[in-house]
C-alpha positions as CSV (number, residue, x, y, z in Angstrom):
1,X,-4.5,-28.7,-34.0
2,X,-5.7,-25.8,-31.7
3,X,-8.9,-26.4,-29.7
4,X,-12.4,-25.0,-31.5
5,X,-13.3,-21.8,-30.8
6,X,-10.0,-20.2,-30.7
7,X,-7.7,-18.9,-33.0
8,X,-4.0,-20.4,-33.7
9,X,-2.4,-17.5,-33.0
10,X,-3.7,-17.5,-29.1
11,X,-1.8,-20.5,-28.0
12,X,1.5,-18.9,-29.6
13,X,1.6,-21.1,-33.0
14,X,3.2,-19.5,-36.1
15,X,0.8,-18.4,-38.8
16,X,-0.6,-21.2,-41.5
17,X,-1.7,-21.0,-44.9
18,X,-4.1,-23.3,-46.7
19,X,-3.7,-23.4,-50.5
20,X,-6.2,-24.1,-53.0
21,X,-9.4,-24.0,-51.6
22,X,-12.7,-23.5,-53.3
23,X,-15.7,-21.6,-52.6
24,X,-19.0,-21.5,-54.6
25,X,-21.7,-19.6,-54.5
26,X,-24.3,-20.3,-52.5
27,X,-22.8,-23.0,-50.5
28,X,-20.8,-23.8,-47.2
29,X,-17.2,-25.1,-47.5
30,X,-16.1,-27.1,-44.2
31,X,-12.4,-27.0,-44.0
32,X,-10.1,-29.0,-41.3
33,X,-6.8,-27.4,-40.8
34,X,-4.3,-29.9,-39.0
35,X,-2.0,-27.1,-37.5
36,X,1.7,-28.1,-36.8
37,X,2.3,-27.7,-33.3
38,X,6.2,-28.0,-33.7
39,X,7.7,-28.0,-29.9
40,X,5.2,-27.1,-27.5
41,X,3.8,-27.4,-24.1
42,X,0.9,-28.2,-23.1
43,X,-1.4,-28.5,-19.4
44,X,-3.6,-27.2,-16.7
45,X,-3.0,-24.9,-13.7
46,X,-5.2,-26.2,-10.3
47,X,-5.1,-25.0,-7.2
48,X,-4.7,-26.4,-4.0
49,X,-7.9,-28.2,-4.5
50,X,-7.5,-29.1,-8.2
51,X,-9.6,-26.6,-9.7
52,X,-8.6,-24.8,-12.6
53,X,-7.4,-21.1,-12.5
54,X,-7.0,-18.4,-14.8
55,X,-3.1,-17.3,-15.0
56,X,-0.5,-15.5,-17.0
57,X,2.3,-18.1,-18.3
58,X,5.9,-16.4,-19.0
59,X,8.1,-18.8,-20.7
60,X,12.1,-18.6,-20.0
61,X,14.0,-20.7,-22.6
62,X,17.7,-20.8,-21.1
63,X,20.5,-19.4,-23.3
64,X,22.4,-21.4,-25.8
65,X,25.2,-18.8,-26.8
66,X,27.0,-20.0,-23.2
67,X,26.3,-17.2,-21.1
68,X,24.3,-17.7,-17.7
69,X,20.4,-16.7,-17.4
70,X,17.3,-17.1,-19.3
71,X,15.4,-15.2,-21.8
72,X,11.6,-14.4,-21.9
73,X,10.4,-15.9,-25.1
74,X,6.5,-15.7,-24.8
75,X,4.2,-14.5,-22.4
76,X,-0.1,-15.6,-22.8
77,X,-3.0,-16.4,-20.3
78,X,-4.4,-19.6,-19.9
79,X,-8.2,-20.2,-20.5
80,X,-11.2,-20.0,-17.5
81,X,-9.9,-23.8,-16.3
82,X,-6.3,-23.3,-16.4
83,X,-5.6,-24.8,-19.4
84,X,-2.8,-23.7,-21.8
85,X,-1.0,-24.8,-24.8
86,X,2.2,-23.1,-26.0
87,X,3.2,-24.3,-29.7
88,X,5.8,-23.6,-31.9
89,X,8.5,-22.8,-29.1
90,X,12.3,-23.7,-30.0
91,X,13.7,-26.5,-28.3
92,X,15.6,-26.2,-25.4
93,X,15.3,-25.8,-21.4
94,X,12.6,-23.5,-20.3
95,X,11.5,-21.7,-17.4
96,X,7.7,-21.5,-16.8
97,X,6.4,-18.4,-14.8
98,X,2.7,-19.1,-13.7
99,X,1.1,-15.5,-12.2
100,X,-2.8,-16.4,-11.6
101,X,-4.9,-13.0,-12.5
102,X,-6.5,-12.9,-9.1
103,X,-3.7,-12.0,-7.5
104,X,-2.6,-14.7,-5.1
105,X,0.8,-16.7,-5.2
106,X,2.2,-18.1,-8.1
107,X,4.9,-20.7,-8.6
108,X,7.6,-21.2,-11.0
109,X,9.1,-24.4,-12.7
110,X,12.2,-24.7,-13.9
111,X,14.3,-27.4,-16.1
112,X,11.5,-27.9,-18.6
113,X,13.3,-29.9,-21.4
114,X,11.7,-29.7,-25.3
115,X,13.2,-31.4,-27.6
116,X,12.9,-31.1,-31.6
117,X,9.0,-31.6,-32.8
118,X,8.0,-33.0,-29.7
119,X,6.6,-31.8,-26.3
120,X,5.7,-31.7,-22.6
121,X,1.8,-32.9,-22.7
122,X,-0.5,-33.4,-19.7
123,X,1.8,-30.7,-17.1
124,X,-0.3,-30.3,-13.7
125,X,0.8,-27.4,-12.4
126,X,-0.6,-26.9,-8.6
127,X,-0.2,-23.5,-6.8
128,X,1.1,-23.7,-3.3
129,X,-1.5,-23.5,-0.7
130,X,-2.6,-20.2,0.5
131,X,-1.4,-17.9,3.1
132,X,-3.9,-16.0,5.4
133,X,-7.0,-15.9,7.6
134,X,-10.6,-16.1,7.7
135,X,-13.2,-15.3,10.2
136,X,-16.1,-12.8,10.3
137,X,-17.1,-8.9,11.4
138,X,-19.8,-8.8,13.9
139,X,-21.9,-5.8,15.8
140,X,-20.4,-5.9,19.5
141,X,-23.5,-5.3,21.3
142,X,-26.3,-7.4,19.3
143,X,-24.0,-10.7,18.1
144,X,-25.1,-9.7,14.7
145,X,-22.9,-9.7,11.0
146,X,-21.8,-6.6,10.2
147,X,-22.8,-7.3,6.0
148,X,-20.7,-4.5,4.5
149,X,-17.1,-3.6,5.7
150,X,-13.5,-3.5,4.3
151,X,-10.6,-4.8,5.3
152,X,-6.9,-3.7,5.4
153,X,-3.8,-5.7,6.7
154,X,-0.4,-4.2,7.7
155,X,2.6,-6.7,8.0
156,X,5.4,-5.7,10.9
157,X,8.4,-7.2,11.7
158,X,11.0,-6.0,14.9
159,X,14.3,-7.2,15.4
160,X,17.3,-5.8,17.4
161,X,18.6,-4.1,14.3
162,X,15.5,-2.8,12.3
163,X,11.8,-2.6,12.2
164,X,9.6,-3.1,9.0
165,X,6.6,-2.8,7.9
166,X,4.7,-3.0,4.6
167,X,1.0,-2.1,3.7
168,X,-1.0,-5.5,2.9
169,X,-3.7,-6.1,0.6
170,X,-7.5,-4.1,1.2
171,X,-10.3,-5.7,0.1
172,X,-14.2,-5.0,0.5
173,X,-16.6,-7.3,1.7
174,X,-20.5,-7.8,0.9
175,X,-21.8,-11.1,3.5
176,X,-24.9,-11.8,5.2
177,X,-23.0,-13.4,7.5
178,X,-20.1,-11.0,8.2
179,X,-17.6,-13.8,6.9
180,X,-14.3,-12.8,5.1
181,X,-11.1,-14.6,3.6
182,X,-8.0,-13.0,3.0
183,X,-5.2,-14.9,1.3
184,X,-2.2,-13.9,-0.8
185,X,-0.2,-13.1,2.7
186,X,3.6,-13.9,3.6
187,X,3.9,-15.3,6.7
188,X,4.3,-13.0,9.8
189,X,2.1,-10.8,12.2
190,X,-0.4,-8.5,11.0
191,X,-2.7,-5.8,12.0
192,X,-5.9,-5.8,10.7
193,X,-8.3,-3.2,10.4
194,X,-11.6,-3.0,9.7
195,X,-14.0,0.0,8.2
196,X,-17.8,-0.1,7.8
197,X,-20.4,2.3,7.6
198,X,-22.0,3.2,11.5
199,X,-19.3,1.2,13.0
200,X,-15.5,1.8,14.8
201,X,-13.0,-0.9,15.8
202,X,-11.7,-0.2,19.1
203,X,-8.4,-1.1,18.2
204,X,-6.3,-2.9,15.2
205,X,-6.7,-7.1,15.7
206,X,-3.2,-9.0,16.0
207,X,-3.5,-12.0,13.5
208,X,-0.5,-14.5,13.7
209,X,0.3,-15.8,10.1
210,X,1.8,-19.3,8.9
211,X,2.9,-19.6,5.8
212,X,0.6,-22.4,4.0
213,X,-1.7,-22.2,6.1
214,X,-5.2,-20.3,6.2
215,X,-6.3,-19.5,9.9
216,X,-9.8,-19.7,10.6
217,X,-12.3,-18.0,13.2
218,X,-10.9,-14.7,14.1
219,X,-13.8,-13.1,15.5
220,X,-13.9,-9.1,14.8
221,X,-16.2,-7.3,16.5
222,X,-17.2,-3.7,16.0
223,X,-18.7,-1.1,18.3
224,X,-21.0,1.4,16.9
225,X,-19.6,4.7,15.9
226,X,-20.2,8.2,15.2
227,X,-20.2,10.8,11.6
228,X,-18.6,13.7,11.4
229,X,-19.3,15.9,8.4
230,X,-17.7,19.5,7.8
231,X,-16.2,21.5,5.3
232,X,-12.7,22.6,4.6
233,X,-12.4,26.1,3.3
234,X,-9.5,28.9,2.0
235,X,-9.4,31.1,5.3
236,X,-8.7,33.9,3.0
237,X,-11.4,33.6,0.4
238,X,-13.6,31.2,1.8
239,X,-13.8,28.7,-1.1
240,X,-14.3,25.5,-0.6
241,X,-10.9,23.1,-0.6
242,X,-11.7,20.3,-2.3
243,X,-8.5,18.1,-2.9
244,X,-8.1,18.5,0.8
245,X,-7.7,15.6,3.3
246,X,-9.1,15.2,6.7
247,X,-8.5,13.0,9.5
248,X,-9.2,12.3,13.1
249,X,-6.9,12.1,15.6
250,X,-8.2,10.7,19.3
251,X,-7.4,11.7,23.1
252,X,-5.5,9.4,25.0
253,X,-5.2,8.2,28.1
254,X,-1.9,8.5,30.3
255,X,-1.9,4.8,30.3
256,X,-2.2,4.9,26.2
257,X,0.2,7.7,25.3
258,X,3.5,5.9,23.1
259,X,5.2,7.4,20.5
260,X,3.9,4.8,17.9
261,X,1.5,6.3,15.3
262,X,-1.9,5.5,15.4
263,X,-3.5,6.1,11.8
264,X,-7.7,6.7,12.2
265,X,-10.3,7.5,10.2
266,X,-10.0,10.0,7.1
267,X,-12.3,11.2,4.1
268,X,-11.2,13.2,1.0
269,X,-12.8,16.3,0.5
270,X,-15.2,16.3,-2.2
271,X,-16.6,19.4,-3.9
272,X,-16.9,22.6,-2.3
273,X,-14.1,21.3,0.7
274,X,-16.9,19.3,1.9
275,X,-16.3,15.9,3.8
276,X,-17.9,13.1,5.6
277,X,-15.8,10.4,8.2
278,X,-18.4,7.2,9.2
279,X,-17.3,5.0,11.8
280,X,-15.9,7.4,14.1
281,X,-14.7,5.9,17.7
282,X,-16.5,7.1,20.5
283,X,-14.6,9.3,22.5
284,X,-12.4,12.7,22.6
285,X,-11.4,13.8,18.9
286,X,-10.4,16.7,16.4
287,X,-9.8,16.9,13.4
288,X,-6.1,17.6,10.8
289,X,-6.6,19.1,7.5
290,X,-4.1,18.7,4.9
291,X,-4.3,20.1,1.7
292,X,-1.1,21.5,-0.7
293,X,-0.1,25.0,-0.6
294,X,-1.6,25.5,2.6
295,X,-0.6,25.2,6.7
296,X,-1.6,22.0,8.4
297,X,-5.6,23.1,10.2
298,X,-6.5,21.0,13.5
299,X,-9.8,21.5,15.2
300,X,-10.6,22.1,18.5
301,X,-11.0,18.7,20.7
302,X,-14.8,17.3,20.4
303,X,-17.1,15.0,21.8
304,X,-18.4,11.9,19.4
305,X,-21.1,9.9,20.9
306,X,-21.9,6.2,19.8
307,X,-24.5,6.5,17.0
308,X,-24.1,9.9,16.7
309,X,-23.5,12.6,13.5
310,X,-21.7,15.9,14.5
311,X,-22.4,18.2,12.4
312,X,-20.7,21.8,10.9
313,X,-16.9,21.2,11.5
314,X,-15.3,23.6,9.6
315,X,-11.4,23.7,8.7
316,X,-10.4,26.8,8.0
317,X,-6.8,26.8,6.1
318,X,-4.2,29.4,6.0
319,X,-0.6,30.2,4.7
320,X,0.6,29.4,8.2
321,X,4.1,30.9,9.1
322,X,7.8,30.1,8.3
323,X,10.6,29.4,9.6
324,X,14.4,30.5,8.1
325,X,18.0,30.7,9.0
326,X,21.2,29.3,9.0
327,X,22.4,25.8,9.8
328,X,26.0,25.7,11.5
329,X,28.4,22.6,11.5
330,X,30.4,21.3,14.4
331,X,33.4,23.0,12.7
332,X,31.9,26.3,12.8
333,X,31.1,26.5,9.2
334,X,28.1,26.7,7.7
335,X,26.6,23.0,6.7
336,X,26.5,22.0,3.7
337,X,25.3,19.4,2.4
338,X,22.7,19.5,5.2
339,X,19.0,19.7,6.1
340,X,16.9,21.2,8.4
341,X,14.0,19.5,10.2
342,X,11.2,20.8,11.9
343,X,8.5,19.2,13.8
344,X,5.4,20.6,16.4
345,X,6.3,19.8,19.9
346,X,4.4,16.5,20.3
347,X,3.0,14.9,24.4
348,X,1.9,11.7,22.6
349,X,-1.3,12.7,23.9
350,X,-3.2,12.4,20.6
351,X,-3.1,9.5,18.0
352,X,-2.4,11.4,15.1
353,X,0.8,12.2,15.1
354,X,1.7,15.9,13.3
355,X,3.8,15.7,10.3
356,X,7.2,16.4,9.9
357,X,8.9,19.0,7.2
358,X,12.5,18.7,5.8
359,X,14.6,21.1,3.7
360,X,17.7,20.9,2.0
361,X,20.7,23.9,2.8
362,X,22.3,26.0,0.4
363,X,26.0,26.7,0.1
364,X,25.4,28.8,3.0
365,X,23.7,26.5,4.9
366,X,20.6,28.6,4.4
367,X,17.2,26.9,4.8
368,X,13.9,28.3,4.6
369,X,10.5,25.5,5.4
370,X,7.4,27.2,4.9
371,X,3.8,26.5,5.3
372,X,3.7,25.4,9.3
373,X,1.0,26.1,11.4
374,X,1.1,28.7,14.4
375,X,2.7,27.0,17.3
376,X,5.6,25.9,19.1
377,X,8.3,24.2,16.9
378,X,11.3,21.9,17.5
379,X,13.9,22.4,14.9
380,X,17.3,20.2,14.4
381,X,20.3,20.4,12.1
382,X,21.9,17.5,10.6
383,X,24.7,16.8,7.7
384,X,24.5,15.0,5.0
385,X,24.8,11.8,4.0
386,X,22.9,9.8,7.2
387,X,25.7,7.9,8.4
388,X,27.5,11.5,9.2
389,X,24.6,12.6,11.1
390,X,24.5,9.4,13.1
391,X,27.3,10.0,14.5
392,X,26.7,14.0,15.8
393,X,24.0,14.8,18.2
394,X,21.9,17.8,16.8
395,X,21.2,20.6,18.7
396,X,17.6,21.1,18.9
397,X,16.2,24.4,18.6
398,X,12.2,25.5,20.0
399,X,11.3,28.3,18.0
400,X,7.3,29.7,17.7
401,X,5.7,29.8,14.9
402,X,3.0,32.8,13.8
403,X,0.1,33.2,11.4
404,X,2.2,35.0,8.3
405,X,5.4,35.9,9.8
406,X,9.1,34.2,9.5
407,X,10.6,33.1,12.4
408,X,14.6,33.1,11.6
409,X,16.7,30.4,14.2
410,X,20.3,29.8,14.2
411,X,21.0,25.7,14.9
412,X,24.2,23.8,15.1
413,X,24.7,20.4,15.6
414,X,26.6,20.1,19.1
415,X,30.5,18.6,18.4
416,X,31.4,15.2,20.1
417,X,31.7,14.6,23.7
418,X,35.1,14.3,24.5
419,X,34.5,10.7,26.5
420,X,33.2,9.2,22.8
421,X,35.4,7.2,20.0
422,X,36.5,9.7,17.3
């Protein structure tokens, strides 16, 4: 019989008919309907410290035609405590996918044998213990929680052969005491930054991950930071750009300067171009605006105090310039297929690295990439697939760039040395 309070058909049981019954006016019939559960299976799913969570149950019943592999045959959600009960299934060997609706790891059983008009009662299925850390966000100078703040992981991983890296979850925080847990992690290393409103983090925090386990106490602590609020705006006709996006990129020092990214603050623009960055760290800064259809803008550099809100920035976009002409293979020919590549001349001497554009040749090996700011530009030919380009050295090109006029440039890629392997 299914449990009170729910219907048969939310535990997967086929629908069923009572015949015959009577109903007079006036009064209350009391029925009891003994529902055939046929095959089923029924249980809880606990976590690590058996208490009951919500999940999403897939069942896999494994195929009886010979051929390898399963087949989804159902697919429900547990109740509030983790318990489920899946009748009417056809016998056979199942797989059970268990997803809990928070988001954090799930499991998977396999070899779950049903026979005819029987079950699998009483299962206790436990989720593997969590992955991640814990600790809390305090103000640097006073020792006090920071109450409000987000946090966003970023997993890494380096080897002789490749690098990695993957965007982790990003979860906000509301705590008197500045505590936080974050779970649901692989094992690895991870940078972790943190956002709230008056504060900066000097740098990203290096947390070392095992894989069931949750470390405890990392300590973040964040300095006090400054606002900047501005406007971005059509240079032409001096609307507002509002699906703009705005970031700030900081001065570094000779001792800081790599060729690793460093991603800081940003805002969207909201109506009328206007914007608003909180958390700003102290120091040298300007600003990049990006919006479609429109040249990259960058400020002139700035000071940003602790505490602080400058005020007035405005971002002024334009058309920018463009650069065209003809890419030329080692062969003399023109390149096709083939792109073009061109990217602002960069000292590492800001954090926020300037974007790069790409465009496909023609037949020709014609390429046109439009919409670059004024400036000096580094441009490099290169065929295509990859692992052809891998093995020529491009040619780079420095062209300039000017406010509404095309630059043309002629690039090759340079032919092999005559010391390499051909």
């Amino acid at each position: 019989m299914a449990p009170a309070g729910r219907g048969a058909g939310a535990y997967g049981l086929e629908p069923h008919s009572v015949e015959g019954v009577e109903v007079r006016p006036g009064e209350t019939t009391r029925l009891e309907v003994v529902h055939p559960l046929g095959s089923f299976m029924a249980g809880r799913v606990v976590d690590w410290l058996r208490n009951g969570v919500k999940t999403r149950l897939s069942f896999h019943r494994m195929r009886d035609d010979g051929e390898p592999g399963s087949v989804p045959v159902r697919t429900q959600e547990s109740q509030e405590d983790g318990a489920f009960l899946a009748g009417a299934l056809k016998p056979g060997c199942y797989s059970l996918f268990v997803r809990p609706t928070d988001g954090r790891e799930g499991t998977v059983l396999h070899d779950l044998v049903i026979a005819p008009d029987d079950g699998l009662d009483g299962l206790e299925i436990v989720l593997p213990s969590p992955t991640g850390f814990a600790g809390w966000v305090v103000d640097d100078a006073t020792g006090s929680p920071v109450e409000r703040f987000t946090i966003e992981t970023s997993w890494g991983e380096k080897t002789d052969r490749y690098t990695r890296s993957e965007s982790g979850p990003k979860r906000s925080f509301v705590s008197e005491t500045g505590q936080f847990e974050t779970l649901g992690l692989r094992a690895g290393t991870y940078e972790v930054r943190v956002a709230a409103e008056g504060y900066s983090l000097e740098e990203p925090v290096r947390v070392d991950v095992r894989a069931g386990e949750v470390r405890g106490g990392v300590e973040i602590r964040m300095r006090a930071g400054g606002t900047i609020r501005g406007v971005v705006k059509d240079a032409v006709t001096g609307k507002g750009v509002d699906w703009a996006e705005v970031r700030v990129a900081h001065r570094r020092s000779a001792e800081q300067r790599t060729d690793m990214p460093e991603i800081g603050p940003f805002s969207k623009c909201g109506e009328e171009g206007r914007f608003e960055i909180l958390g700003v760290r102290p120091g040298t800064v300007r600003i990049h605006a990006y919006a479609t259809g429109f040249a990259e803008a960058v400020s002139e550099p700035f000071e940003i105090a602790p505490g602080r809100t400058v005020e007035g920035c405005v971002l002024p976009l334009t058309a920018g310039g463009a650069i065209e002409g003809i890419a030329v293979g080692a062969d003399g020919r023109p390149l096709y297929p083939g792109y073009a590549r061109a990217s602002p001349t960069i000292t590492f001497e800001w954090t926020q690295l300037a974007r790069t554009w790409t465009q496909a040749t023609d037949l020709d090996g014609r390429f046109r990439i439009e919409k670059l700011r004024p400036g000096k530009w580094e441009i490099g030919v290169h065929p295509f697939p990859v692992a052809e380009a891998i093995s020529m050295e491009p040619l780079q090109g420095f062209v300039e760039v000017f406010e509404g006029q095309v630059t043309r440039a002629h690039v090759a890629p340079a032919p092999k040395r005559s010391d390499e392997p051909r």
